[in-house]
C-alpha positions as CSV (number, residue, x, y, z in Angstrom):
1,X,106.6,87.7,93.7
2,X,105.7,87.4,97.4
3,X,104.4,90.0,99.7
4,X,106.3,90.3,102.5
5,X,103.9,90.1,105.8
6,X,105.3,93.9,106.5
7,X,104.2,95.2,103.3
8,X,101.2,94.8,103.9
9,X,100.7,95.8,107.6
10,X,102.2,99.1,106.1
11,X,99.5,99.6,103.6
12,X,96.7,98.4,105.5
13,X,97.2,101.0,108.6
14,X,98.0,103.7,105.9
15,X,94.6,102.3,104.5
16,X,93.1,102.4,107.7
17,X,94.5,105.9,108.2
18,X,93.2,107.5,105.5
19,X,89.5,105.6,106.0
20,X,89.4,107.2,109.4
21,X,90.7,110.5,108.5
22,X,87.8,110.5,105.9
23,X,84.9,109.1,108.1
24,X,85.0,106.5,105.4
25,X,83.3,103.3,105.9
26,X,85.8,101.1,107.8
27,X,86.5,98.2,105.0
28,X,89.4,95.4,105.6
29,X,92.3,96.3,103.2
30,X,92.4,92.5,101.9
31,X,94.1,91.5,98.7
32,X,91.3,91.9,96.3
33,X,89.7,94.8,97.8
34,X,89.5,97.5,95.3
35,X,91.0,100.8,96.0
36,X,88.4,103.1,94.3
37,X,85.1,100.7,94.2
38,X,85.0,99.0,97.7
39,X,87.6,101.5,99.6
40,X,85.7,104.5,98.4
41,X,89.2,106.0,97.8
42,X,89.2,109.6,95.6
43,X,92.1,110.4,93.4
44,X,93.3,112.5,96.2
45,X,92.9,109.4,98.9
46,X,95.1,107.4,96.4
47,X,97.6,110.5,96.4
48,X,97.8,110.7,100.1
49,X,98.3,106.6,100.0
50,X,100.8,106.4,97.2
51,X,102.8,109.8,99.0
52,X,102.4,107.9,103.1
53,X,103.6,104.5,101.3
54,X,106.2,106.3,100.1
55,X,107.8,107.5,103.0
56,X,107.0,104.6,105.1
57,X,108.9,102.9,102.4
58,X,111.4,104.9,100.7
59,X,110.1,103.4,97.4
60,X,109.2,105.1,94.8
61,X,107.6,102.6,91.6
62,X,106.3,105.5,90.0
63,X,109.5,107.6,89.0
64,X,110.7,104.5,87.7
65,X,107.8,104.0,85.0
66,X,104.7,102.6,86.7
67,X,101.7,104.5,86.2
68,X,99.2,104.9,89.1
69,X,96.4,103.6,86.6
70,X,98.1,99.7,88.1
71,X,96.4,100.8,91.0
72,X,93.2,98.6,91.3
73,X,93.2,96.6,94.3
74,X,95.0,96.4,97.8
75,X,97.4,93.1,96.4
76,X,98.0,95.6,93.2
77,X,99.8,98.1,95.5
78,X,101.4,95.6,97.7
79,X,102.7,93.5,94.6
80,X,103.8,97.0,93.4
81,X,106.0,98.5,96.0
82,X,107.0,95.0,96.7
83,X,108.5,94.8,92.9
84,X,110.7,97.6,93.4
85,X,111.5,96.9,97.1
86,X,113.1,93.7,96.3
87,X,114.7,94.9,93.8
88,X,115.9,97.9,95.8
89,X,117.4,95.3,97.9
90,X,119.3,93.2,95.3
């Protein structure tokens, strides 16, 4: 499944966001950038992102039976919301 360039621009300012926000270290939201490891991100941080994602999107993958333990790296939530987007769509 592709990510779609706008996907990602979505989760990377939410990212970005939430980085700022925190007075996290600034780190480039790139595919294989973990969420909790190199972003820094708290279970709360991954809240706020899933939740911001969420109405950016109007996706929700997690009332329809993924578990926010799939959450590891930036591509993890793009291919993610991307899933159910596209499906969404069809």
């Amino acid at each position: 499944m592709e990510q779609t360039k706008e996907m990602k621009q979505i989760i990377a300012q939410i990212i970005q966001d939430i980085q700022e926000q925190q007075s996290y270290r600034a780190v480039e939201a790139g595919d294989d950038v973990r969420v909790i490891e190199d972003l820094g991100f708290s279970s709360l941080d991954i809240a706020q992102l899933v939740a911001q994602i969420e109405m950016e999107t109007g996706v929700d993958p997690f009332s329809q039976g993924e578990t926010i333990s799939s959450i590891t790296t930036v591509g993890s939530i793009c291919d993610i919301y991307q899933k159910y987007m596209d499906s969404a769509q069809s």
